[in-house]
MDTraj code that builds the backbone (N, CA, C; nanometers):
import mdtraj as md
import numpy as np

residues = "UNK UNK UNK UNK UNK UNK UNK UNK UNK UNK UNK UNK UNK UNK UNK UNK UNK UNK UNK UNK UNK UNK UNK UNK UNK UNK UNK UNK UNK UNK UNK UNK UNK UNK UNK UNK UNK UNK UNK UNK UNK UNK UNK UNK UNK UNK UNK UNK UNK UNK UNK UNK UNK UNK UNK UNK UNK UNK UNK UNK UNK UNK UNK UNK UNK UNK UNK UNK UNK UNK UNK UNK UNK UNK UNK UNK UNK UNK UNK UNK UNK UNK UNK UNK UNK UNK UNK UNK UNK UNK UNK UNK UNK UNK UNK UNK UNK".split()
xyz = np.array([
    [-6.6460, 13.5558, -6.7063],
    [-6.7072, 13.6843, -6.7362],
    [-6.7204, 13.6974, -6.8883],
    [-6.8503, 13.7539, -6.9465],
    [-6.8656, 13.7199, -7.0503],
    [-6.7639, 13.8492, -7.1068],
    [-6.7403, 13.8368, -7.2839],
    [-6.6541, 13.9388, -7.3096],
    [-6.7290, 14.0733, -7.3912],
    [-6.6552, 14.1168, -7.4322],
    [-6.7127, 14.2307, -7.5187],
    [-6.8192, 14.3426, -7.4774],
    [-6.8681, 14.3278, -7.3282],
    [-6.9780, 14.4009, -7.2121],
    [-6.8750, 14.5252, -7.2789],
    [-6.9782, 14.6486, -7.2990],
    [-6.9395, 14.8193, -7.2718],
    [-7.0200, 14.8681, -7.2143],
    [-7.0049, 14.9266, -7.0763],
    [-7.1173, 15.0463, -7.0298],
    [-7.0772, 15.1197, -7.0616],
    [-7.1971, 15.1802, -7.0899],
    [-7.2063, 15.3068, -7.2292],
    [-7.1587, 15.4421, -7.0857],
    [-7.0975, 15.5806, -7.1451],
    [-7.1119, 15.7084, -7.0834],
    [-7.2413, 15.7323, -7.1064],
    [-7.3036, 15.7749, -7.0203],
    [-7.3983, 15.8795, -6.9562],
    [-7.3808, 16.0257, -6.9825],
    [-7.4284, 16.0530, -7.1373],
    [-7.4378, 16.1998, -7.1341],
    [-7.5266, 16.3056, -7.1293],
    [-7.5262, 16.4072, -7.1486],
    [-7.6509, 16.5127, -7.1483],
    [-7.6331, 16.5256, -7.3174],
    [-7.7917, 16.5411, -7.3195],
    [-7.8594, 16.5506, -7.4472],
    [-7.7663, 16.6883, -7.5134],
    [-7.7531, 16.7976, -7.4510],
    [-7.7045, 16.9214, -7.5663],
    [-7.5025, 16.8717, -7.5340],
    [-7.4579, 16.7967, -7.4946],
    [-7.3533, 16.7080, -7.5822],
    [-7.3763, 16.6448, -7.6424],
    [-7.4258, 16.6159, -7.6899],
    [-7.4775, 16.5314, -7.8077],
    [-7.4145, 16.5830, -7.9076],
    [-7.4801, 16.7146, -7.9267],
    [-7.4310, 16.8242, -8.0637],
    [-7.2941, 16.8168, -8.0800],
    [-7.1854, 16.7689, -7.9562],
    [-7.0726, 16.7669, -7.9958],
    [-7.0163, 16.6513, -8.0497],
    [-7.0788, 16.5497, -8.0667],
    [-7.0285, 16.4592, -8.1003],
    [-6.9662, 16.4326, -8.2359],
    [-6.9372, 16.3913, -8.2506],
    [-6.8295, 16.3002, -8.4162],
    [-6.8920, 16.2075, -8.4571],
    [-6.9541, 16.1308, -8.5577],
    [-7.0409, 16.0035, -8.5761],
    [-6.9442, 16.0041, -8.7088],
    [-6.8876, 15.8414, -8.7265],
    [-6.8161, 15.7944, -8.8285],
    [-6.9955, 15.7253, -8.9131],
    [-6.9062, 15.7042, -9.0566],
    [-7.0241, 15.6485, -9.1112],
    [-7.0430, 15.5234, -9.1279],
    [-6.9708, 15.4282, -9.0821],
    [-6.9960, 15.2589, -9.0607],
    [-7.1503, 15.2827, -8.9652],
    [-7.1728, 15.1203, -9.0203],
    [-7.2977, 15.0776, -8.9255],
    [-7.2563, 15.0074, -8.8138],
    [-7.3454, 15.0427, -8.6812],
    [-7.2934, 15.0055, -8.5639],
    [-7.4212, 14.8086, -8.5356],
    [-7.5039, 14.8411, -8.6320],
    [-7.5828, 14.7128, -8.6569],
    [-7.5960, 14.6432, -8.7873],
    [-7.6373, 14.5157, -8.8270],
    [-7.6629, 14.4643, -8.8939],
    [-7.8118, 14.5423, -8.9669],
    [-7.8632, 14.4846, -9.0993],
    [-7.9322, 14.5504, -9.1452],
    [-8.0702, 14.5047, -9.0530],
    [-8.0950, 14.3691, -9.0548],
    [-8.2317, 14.3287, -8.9667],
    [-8.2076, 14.3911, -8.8486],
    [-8.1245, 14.3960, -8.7382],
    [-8.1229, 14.4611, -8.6337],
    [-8.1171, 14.6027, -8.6494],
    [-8.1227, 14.6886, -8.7752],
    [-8.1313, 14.8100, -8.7913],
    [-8.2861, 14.8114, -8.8234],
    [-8.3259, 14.7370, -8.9369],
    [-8.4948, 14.7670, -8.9740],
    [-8.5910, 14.7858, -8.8325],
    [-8.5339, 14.7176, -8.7044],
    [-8.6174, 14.6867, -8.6187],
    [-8.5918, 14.7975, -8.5214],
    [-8.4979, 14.8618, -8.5330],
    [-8.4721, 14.9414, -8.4410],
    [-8.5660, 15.0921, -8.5132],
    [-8.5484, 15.0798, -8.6208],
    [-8.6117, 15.1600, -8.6734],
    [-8.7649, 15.1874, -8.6507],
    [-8.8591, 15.0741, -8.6091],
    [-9.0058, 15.0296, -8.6084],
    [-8.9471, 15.1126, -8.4408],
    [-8.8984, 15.0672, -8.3562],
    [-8.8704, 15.1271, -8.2396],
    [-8.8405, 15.2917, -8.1993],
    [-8.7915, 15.3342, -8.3158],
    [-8.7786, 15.4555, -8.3055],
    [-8.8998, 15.5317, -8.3349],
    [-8.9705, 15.4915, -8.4821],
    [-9.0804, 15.5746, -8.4953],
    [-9.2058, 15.5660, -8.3679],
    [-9.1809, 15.4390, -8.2919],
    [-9.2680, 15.4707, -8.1799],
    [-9.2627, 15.5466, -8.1022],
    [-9.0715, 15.5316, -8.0088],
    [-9.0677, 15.6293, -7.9593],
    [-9.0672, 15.8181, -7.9724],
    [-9.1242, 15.7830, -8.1148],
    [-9.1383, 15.9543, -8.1880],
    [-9.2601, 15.9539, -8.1291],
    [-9.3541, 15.8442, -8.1550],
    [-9.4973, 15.8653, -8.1549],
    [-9.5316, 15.9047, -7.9410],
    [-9.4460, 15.8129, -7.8940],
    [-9.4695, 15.8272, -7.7336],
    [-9.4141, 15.9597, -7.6909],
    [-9.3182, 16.0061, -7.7475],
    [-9.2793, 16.1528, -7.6987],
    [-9.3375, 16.2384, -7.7469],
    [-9.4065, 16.2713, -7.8582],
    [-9.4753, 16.3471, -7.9001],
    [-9.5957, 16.3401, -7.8553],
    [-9.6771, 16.2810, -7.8179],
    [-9.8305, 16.2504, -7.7649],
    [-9.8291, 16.2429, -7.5909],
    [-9.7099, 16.1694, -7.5024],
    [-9.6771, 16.1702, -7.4058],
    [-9.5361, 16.2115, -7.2991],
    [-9.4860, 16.2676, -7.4170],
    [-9.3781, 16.3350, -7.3759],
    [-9.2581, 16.2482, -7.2700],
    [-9.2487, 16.1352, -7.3491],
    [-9.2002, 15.9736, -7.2774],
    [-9.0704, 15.9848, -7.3341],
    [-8.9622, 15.9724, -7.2238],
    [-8.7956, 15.9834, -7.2349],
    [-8.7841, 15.8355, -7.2874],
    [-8.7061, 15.8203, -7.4020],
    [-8.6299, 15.6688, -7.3764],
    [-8.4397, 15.6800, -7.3138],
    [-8.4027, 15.6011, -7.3726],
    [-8.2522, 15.6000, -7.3794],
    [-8.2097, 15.5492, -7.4568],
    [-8.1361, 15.6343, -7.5646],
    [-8.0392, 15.5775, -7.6422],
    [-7.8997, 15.5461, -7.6364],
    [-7.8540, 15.4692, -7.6420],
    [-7.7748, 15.3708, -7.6942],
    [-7.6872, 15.3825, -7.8071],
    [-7.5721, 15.4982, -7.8025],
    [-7.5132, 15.5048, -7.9440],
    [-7.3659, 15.4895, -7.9398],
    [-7.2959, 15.5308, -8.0369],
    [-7.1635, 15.5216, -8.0249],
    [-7.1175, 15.6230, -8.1648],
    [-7.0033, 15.7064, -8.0683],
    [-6.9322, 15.8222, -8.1784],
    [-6.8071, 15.7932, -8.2000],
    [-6.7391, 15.8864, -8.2454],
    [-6.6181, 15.8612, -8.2696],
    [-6.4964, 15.8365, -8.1614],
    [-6.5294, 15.8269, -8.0208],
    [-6.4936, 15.8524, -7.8998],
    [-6.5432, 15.7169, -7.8431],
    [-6.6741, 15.6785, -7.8293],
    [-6.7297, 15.5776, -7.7039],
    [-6.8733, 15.5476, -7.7533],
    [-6.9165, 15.4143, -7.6541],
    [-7.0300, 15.4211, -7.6221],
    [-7.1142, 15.5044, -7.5421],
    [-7.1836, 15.5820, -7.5579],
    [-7.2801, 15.7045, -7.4759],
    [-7.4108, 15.6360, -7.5121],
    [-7.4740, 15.7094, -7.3870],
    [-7.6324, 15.6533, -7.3253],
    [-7.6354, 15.8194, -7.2774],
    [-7.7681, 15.8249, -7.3836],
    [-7.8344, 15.9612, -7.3036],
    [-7.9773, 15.9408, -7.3272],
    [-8.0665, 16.0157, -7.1975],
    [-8.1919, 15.9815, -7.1703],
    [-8.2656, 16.1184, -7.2367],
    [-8.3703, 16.0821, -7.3088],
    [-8.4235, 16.2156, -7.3788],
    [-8.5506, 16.1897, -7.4236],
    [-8.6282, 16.2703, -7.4987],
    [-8.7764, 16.2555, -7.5767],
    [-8.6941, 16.2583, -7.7134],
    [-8.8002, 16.1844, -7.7816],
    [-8.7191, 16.1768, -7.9754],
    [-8.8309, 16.2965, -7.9844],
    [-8.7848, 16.3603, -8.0808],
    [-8.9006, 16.4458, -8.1662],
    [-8.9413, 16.4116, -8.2943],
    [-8.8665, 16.3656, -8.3333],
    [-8.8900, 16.3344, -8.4948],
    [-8.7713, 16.2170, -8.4994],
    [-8.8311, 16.1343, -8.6174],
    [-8.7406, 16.0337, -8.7051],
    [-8.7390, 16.0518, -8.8160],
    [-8.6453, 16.0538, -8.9044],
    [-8.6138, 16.0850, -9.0548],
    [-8.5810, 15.9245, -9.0880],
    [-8.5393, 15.9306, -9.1686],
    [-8.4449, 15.8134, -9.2936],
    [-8.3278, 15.7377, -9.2297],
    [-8.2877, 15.8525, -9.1993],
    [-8.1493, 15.8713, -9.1553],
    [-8.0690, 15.9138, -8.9821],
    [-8.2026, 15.9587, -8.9475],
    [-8.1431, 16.0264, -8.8110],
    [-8.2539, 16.0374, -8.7257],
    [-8.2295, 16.0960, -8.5942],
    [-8.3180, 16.0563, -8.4450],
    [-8.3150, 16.2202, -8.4392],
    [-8.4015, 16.2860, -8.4166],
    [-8.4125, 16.4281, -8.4059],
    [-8.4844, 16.4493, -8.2732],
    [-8.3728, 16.5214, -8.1506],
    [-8.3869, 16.5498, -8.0183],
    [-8.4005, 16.6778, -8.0028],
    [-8.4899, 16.7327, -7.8739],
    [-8.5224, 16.8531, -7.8560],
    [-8.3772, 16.9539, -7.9010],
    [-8.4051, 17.0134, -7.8932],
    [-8.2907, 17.1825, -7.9623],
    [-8.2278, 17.1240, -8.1124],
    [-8.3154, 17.0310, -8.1945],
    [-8.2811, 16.9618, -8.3379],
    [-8.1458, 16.9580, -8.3481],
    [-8.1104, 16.8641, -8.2082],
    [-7.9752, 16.7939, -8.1604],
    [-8.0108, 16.6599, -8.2396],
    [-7.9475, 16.5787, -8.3442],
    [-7.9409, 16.4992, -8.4386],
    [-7.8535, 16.3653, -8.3440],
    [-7.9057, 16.2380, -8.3776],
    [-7.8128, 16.1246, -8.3892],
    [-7.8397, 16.0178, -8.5236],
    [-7.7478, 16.0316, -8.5436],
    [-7.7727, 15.9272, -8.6797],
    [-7.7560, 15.7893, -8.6533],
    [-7.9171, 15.7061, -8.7262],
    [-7.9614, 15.5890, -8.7034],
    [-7.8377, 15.5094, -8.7159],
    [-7.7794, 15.4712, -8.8066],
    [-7.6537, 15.4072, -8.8414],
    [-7.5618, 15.3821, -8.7037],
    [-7.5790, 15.4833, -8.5621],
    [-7.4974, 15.4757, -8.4723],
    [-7.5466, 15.4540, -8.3857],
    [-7.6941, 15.3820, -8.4049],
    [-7.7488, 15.4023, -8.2237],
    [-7.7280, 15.2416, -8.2114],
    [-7.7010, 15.1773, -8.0644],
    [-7.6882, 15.0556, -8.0842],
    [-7.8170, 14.9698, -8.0308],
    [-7.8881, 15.0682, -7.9196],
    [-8.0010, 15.0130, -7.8833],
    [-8.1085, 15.1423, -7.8288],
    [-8.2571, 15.1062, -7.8034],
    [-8.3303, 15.2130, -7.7336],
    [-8.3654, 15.1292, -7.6455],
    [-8.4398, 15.2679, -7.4859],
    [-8.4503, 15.1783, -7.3979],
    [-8.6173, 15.2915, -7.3844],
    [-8.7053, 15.2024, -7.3682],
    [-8.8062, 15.3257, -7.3163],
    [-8.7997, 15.3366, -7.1484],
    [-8.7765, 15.4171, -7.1029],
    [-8.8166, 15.4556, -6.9602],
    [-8.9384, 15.4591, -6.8955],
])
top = md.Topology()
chain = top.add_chain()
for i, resn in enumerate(residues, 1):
    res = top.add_residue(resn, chain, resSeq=i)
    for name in ("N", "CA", "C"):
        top.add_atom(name, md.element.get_by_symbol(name[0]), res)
traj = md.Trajectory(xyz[None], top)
């Protein structure tokens, strides 16, 4: 069995807001630039088609997976309906649905 597998928690988007995010990076920088090209799409698919992905993050607690529309991408952070925030630095993957 391979090692290091985490299934992520399954949360709802307005927990989110409760979360804790430390400020280490949860990726390398190339696997961050790219995730980044991924995010501004999924800004562009939720905003034009109103298309859920799943993110993929990790707080000060766990790995969590919650399914949502992005609204916006900043610099720095993933901006979800009720400008419920995750910061890029913590997401580990997106999934489009």
């Amino acid at each position: 069995m391979p090692k290091n597998i985490v299934i992520p928690i399954q949360v709802n988007k307005e927990s989110v807001a409760m979360c804790e995010f430390p400020a280490e990076d949860v990726l390398n920088a190339k696997d961050k630039e790219a995730l980044v090209l991924l995010l501004e799409n999924a800004t562009k698919l939720g905003n034009m088609e109103h298309s859920k992905i799943k993110i993929v993050f990790e707080d000060s607690d766990a790995v969590k997976q919650v399914e949502t529309t992005v609204w916006a991408t900043t610099d720095k952070r993933v901006v979800l309906k009720g400008g419920i925030v995750i910061p890029i630095n913590r997401i580990h993957q997106i999934v489009l649905v």
